[in-house]
N, C-alpha and C positions, 0 to 999 in steps of 0.2 A: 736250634735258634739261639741267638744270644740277646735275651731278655727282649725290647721292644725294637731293637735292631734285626732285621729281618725282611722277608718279603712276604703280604698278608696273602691268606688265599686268594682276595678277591685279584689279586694281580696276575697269580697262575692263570682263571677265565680267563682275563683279559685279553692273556696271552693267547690262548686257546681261540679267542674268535678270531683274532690280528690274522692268525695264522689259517683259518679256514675262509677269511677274504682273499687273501693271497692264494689259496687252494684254486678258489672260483675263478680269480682274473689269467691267471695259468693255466685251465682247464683239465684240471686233473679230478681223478677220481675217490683221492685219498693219498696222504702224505703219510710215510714211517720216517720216523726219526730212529738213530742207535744210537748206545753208547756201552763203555766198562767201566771198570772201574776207573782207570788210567784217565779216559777222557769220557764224561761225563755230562757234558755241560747242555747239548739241545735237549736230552732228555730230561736231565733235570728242570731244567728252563720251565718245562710244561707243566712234569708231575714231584717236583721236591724230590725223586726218590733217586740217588745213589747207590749204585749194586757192590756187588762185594763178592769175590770170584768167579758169580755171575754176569753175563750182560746182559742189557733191558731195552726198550725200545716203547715208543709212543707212536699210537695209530690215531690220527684225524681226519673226520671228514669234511665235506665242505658245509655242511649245515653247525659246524660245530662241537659235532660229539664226540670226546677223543678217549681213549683206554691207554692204560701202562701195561706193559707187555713183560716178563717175567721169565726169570728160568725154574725149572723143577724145584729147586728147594728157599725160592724166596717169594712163595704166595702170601704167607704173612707178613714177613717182614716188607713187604711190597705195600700189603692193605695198612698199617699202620703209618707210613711213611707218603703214601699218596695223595697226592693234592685233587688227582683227579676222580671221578666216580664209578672208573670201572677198573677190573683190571681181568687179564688173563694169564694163563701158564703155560709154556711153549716151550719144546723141548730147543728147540733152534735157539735159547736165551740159555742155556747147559754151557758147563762151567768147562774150560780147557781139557780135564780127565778126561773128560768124554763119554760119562755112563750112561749105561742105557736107559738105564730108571723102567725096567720091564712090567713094572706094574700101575705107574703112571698112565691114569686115560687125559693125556693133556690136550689143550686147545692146538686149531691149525688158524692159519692165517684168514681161513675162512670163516671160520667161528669169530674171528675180531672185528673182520667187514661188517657180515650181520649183526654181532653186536652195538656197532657205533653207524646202523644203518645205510651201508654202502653195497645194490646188489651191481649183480651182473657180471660176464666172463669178460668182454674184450674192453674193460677197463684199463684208465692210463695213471697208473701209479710212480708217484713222485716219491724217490727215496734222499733224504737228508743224511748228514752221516756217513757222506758215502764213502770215505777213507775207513771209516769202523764199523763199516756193514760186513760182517764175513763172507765166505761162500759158504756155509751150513744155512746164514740169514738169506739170503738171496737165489737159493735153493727151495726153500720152502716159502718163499711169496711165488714162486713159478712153478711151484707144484701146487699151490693151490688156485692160481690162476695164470694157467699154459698157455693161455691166449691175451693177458693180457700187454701192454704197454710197459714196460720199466724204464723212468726218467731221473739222470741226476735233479736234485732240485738244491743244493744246498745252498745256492745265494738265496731261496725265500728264508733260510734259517740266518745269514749274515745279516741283512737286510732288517728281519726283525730284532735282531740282536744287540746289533751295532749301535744304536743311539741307547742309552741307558737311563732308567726314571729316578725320582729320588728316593726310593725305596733301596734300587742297585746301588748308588753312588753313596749312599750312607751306610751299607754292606762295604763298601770296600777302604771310605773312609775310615772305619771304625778299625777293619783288620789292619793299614797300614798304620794307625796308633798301634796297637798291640807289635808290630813286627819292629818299628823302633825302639819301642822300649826293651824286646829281645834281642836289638842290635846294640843298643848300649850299655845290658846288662854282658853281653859276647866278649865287650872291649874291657871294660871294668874287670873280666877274669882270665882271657887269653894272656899266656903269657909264654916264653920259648920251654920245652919240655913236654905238654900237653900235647896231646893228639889234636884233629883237626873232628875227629868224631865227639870227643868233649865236649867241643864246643857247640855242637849239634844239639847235643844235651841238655844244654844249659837253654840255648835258643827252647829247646824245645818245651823245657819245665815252665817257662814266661808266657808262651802263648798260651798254656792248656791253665796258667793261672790264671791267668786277664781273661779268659773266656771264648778264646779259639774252640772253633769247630775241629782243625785239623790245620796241618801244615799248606800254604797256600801252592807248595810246591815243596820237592826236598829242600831241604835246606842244603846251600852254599856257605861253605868253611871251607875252603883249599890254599893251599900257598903255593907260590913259585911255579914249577913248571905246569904244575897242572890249570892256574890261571889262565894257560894258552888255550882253556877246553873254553869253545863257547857253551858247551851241557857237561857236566859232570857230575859227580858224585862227591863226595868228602869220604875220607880214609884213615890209615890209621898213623898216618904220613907224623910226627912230631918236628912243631914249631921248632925251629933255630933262630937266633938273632938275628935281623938284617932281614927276614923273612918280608915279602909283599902276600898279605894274606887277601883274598877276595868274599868280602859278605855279601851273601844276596838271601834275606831271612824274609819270613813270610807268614799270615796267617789267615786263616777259613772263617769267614761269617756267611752263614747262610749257605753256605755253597761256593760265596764271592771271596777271588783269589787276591790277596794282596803281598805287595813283592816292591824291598825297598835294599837296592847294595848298592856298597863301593867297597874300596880300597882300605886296608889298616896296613900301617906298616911296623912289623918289631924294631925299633930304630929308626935312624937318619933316613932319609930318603934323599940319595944326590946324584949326581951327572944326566947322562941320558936316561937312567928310569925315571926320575924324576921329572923330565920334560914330556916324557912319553904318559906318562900317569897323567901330568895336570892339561897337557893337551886333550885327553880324554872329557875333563871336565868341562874345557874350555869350549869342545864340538857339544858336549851335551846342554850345556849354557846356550849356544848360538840356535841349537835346535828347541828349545823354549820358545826363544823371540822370535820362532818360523810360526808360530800357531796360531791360529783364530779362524772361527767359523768364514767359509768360502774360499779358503786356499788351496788351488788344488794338491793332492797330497803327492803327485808323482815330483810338482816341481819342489816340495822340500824335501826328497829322496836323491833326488839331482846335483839340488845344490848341499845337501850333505858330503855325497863323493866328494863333488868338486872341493869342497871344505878341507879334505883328507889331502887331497890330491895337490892345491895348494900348499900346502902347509909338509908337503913334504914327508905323508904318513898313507899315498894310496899304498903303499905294496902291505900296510897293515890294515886294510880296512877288512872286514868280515861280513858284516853284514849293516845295517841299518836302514832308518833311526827310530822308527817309534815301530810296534804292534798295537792290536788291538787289544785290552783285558779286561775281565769280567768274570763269568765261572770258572774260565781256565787264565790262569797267570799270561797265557800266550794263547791270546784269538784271533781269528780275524775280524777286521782288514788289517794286514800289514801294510806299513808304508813304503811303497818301494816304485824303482821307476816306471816301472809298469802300471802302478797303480791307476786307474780311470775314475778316481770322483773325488769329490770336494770336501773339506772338515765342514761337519754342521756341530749347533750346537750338542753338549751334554757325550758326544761320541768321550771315550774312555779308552785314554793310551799308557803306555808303560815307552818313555824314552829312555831308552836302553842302549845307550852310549859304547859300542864294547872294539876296542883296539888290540892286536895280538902282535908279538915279534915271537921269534925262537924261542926267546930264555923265557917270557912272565906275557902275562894280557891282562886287564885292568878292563874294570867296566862300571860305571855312573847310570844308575836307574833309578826312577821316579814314576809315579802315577800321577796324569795329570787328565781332567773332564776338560774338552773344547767348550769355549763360549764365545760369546760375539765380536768379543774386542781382546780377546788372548784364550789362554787356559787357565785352568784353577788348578793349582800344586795340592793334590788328595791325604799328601804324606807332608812331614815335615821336610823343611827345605832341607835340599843335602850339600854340599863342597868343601864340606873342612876335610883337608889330608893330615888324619890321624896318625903320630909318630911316637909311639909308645917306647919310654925307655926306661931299660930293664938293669 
């Protein structure tokens, strides 16, 4: 936690009962949620607890009673970390190795039913998580009930997650302060000779001084061609003059991911990268003034393209324009043309402006909360093209 910044237990129940209404009008018999280390976020959501080369999982019933679910060597650090009031230990939550733990009498899927008082065999179980449910996890809910039902259920976990309280939104306010001020400390000491993991370094010493939980994601430091990655990593790659460097820094409150980049360039920035760069800001500018609670979100995914597409930049578009964010830097709902529903209030997006040609790609991101009559900018405002000379 970071000091009175955080989310209070009473908000995990909260969660807790949201989530066993949605149980009942579904008809189901009981919800699992997963997660790892990697992606984390519905579990945590429930029970505060973050695994660590294990994975974990949360069982709810529909009356409300839910447990954290555990692999073999994180029962304590489980119980210490847990928001909620039960937990168990399950070999199906066993870390990649894959040991047998031959002397472990661990819990089965059946033992967590009964505990959070859920009987009977041709029950209809709703699994969330369903991208990070393994087959070791989804083996051992049908060995311990062969006859039951197994249903995806993850839109009850979007649904509950997608609009954000003010406990969330001052979680993620507070991390994108701290990740600006590790963006301007980035600039103040990037210079050509350095590595691009240096600067990582330096990102990194600022958050964990201001009071970061952990990094809201890797941290983004890369130059030039690797710009063209929409995901990357940072390397041991050393700055040159003329370099187009890409920030995208970040920092953990609570669990809540915040993520604030652009563009720094070692020198001048002119010709065509220079229109290609500030066109980027220009679409992520125009995608601000698409926002406000009741729009539906496929038609500012639409006229995004068309945006690119006009302007003479579809064969670089990649992806956009906004996702959802919250425990994970990149949640859902993304916005995209397929999207079916409308911005309400308090929803929490990350506009993520990102444009790619051959040589460099550039990318303008922001955290903004939907409200009635626009959005609220989470982070400081961003669009100055930084031209550092050396």
């Amino acid at each position: 936690m970071h000091g009175k910044i955080c989310i209070p237990r009473t908000e995990y129940k909260a969660r807790v009962e949201k989530a066993a209404e949605a149980i009942r009008a579904e008809g189901l018999d009981a919800l699992i949620v997963n997660g790892n280390e990697a992606d984390y976020a519905n579990t945590r959501y429930f029970s505060g607890f973050w695994p660590l080369f294990e994975r974990c999982g949360v069982a709810i019933s529909p009356s409300g009673d839910a447990a954290l679910l555990v692999g073999p060597e994180s029962r304590e650090f489980g119980k210490d970390r847990n928001q909620l009031d039960k937990i168990f230990v399950l070999k199906a939550y066993r870390e990649g190795a894959d040991p047998a733990y031959p002397e472990l009498v661990a819990d089965s899927f059946g033992d967590v039913f009964k505990g959070i008082g859920v009987s009977g065999k041709k029950l209809r179980i709703g699994v969330a998580s369903y991208l990070d449910t393994n087959i070791v996890q989804y083996e051992a809910i049908r060995e311990a009930f062969p006859e039951a039902e197994i249903v995806r259920a993850d839109h009850i976990m979007v649904k509950l997650r997608s609009v954000k309280s003010v406990h969330e939104i001052n979680c993620l306010r507070e991390g994108y302060r701290i990740a600006e001020a590790a963006t301007h400390q980035v600039i103040a000491e990037i210079k050509p000779g350095l590595t691009e993991l240096q600067m990582v370094g330096v990102a990194q010493r600022v958050i964990y001084d201001m009071g970061a939980e952990y990094e809201g994601l890797p941290m983004y430091v890369f130059a030039e061609k690797s710009t063209r990655h929409a995901i990357s990593r940072s390397s041991y790659r050393k700055f040159e003059k003329g370099d187009i460097v890409q920030l995208n820094l970040s920092a953990k409150i609570d669990g809540y991911s915040a993520s604030m980049g652009f563009p720094v360039v070692l020198g001048r920035l002119e010709g065509k990268r220079r229109d290609i760069v500030l066109f980027g800001l220009e679409a992520h500018n125009w995608t601000e003034k698409q926002l406000k609670a009741g729009v539906p979100a496929a038609d500012v995914a639409k006229e995004f393209y068309q945006y690119y597409e006009r302007n003479g930049y579809g064969a670089n578009f990649v992806y956009g324009p906004l996702h959802g964010t919250g425990l994970i830097e990149v949640e859902a709902p993304w916005v995209e043309t397929s999207s079916d529903y409308c911005f309400v209030p308090n929803m929490c997006f990350q506009i993520d402006t990102f444009i790619s040609t051959s040589e460099f790609g550039v990318r303008w991101e922001k955290g903004v909360a939907i409200t009635e009559t626009g959005c609220d900018v989470l982070s400081a405002p961003i669009g100055k093209l930084y031209e550092l000379e050396f």
